[in-house]
C-alpha positions as CSV (number, residue, x, y, z in Angstrom):
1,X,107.8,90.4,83.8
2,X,106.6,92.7,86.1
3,X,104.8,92.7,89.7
4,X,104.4,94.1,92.6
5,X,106.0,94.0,95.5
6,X,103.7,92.2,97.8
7,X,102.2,89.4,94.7
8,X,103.9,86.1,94.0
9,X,106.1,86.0,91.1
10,X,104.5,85.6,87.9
11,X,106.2,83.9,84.5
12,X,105.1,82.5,81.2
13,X,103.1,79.3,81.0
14,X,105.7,77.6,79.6
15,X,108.6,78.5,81.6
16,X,106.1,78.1,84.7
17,X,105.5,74.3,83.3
18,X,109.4,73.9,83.2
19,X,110.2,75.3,86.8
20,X,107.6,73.3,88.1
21,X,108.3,69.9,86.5
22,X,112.4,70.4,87.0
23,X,111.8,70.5,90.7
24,X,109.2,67.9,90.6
25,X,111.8,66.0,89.3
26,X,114.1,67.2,91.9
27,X,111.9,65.8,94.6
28,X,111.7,62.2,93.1
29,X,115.1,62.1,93.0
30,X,115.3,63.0,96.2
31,X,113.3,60.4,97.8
32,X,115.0,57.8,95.9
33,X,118.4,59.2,96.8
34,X,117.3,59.1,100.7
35,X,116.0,55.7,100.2
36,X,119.8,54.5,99.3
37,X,121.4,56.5,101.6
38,X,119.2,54.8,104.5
39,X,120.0,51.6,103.1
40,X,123.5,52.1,103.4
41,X,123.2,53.5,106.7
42,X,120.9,50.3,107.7
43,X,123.4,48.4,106.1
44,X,126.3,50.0,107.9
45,X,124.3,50.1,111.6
46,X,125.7,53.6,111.9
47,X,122.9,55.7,114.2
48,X,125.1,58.9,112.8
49,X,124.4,57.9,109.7
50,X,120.4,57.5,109.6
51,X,120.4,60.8,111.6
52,X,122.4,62.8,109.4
53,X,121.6,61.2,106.3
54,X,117.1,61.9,107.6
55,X,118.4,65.9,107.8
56,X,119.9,65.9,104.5
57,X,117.7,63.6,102.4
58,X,114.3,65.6,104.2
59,X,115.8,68.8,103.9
60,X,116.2,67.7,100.1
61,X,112.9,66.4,99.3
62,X,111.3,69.8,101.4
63,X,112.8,72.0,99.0
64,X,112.1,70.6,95.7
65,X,108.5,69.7,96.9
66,X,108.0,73.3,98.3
67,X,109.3,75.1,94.9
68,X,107.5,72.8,92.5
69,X,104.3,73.4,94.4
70,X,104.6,77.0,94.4
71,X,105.5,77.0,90.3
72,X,102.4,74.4,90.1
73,X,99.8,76.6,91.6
74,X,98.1,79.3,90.5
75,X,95.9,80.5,92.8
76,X,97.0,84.3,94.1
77,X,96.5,83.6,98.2
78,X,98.2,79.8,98.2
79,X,100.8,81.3,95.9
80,X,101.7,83.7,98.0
81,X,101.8,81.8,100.7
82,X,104.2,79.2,99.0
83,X,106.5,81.5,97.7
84,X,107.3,82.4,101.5
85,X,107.7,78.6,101.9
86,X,109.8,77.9,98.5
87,X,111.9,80.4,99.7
88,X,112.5,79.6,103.1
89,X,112.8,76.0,102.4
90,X,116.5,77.2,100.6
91,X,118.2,77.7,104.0
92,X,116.9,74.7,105.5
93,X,118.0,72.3,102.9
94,X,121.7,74.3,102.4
95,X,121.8,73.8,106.1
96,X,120.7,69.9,106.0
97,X,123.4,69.4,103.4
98,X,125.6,70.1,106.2
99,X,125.0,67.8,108.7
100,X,126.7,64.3,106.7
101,X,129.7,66.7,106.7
102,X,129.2,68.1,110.6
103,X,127.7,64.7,112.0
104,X,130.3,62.3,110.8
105,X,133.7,64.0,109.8
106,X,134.0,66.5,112.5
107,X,134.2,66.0,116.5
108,X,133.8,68.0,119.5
109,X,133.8,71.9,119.6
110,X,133.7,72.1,116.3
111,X,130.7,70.1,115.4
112,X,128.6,72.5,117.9
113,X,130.1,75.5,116.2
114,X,129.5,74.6,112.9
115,X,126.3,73.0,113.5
116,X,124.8,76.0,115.2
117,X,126.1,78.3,112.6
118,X,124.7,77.2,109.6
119,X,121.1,76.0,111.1
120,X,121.3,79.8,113.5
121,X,121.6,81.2,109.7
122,X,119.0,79.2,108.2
123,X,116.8,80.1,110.8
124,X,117.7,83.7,110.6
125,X,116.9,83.6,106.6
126,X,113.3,81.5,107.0
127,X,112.5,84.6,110.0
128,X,113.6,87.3,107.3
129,X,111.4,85.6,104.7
130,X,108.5,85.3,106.7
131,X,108.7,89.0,108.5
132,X,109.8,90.2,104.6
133,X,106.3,88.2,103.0
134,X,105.5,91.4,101.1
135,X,108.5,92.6,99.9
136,X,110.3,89.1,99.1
137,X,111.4,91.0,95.2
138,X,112.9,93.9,96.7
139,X,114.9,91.7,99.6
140,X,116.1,88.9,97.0
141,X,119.6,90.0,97.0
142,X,119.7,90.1,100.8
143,X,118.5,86.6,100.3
144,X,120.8,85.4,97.9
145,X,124.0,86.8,99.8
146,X,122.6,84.7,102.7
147,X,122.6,81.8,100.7
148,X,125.7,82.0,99.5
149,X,127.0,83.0,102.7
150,X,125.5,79.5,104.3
151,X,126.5,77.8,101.7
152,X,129.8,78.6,101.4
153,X,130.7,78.8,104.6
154,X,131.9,74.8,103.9
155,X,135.4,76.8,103.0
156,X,136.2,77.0,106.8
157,X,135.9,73.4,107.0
158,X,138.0,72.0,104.6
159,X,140.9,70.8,106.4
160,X,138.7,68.6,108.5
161,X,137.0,67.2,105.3
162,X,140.0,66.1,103.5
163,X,141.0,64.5,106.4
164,X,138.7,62.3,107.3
165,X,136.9,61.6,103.6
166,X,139.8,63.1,101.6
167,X,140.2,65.4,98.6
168,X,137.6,63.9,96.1
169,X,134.6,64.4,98.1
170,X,136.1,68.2,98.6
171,X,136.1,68.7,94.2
172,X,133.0,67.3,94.8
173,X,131.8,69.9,97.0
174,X,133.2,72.7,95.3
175,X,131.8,71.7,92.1
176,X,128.3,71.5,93.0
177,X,128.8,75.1,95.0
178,X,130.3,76.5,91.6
179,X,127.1,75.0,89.8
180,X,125.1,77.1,92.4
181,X,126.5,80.1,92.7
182,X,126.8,80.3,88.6
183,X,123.1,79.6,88.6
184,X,122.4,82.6,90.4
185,X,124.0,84.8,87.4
186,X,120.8,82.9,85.7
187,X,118.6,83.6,88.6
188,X,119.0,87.1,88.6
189,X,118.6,88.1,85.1
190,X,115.5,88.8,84.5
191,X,114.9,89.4,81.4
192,X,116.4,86.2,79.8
193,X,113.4,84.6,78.7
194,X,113.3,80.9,80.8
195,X,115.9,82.7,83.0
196,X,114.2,80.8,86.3
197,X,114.4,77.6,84.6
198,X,117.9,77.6,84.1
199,X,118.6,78.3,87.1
200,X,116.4,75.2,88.7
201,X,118.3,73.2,86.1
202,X,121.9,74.5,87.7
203,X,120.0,74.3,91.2
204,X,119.2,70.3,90.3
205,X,123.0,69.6,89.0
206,X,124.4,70.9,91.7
207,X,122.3,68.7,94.5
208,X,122.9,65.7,92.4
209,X,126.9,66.3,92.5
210,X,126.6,66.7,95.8
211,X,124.4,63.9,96.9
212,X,126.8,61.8,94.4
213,X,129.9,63.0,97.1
214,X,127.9,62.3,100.3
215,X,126.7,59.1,99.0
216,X,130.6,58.1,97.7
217,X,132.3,59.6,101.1
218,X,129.9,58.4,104.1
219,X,127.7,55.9,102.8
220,X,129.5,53.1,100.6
221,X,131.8,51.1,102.0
């Protein structure tokens, strides 16, 4: 499969079908996984809670809605332009998974600092996409460094985490950013046929470990 630079990303039928209707599932799930954490957070009357649970769960349901429509679509000029958004949409829901973590199990000065890090970063990378619109192929593995970067930037962190949730929402944490970052292997080859479609299916395993560890650390009693 081969494009150029500047036009959206073009796969077989099939494949297409799959990438779409993996993150269409993604985006159910989503919703419904938002919908329980809120109710917990209701339940619990924690303000923290609804707010950083809102971030994560929209940040969630942006994503997968943003990459299923642009694998749904097939007009060139709305293609294009979702691309940018699927994309960008990446950052802002790695940075969204943060804020259970940064919101409720850290305090003070560090809070701010890792709060502004991983949203100034997310911003950064949906800037870079947008400036980068025509040349989003020859960029993706600046992008995917940056995502990686954000994502695992969690390791500075961990003493905090363990010591106010403890050690299983950690293995938790770690094995949904092993489930990412091995989907990128699967991401970036290119020439295995259904290639993008395994990697939405390591990209879907790894949110649903994770929301499985926020939900089990912060939300149920």
């Amino acid at each position: 499969m081969k494009t150029k630079d500047w036009e959206a990303e073009r796969y077989d039928p099939r494949e297409e079908r799959s990438n779409a209707l993996s993150h269409w599932l993604g985006a159910l799930l989503g919703a419904i996984g938002l919908s329980v954490l809120l109710f917990c957070a209701i339940r619990n009357r924690s303000v923290a809670q609804i707010v950083s649970f809102s971030i994560y769960g929209g940040s969630f349901i942006l994503m997968y809605i943003a990459s299923a429509s642009y694998h749904s679509v097939q007009a060139p000029r709305i293609r294009k332009l979702l691309r940018v958004a699927d994309h960008s949409a990446i950052f802002l829901f790695i940075a969204g998974t943060y804020m259970p973590i940064a919101i409720l199990s850290l305090r003070g000065g560090l809070r701010v600092g890792i709060s502004c890090a991983v949203w100034g970063i997310a911003v950064f990378g949906v800037v870079f996409k947008i400036l980068t619109a025509k040349r989003l192929s020859s960029t993706k593995n600046v992008s995917l460094f940056l995502y990686l970067a954000l994502g695992w930037l969690a390791l500075l962190i961990v003493r905090p985490i363990v010591e106010t949730v403890g050690i299983q929402f950690l293995l938790f944490l770690l094995a949904g950013g092993l489930l990412y970052s091995a989907g990128t292997v699967f991401y970036a080859k290119r020439t295995l046929r259904f290639h993008h479609a395994i990697w939405h299916l390591f990209v879907l395993a790894a949110s649903v470990v994770h929301y499985i560890g926020i939900l089990d650390a912060y939300a149920l009693p």
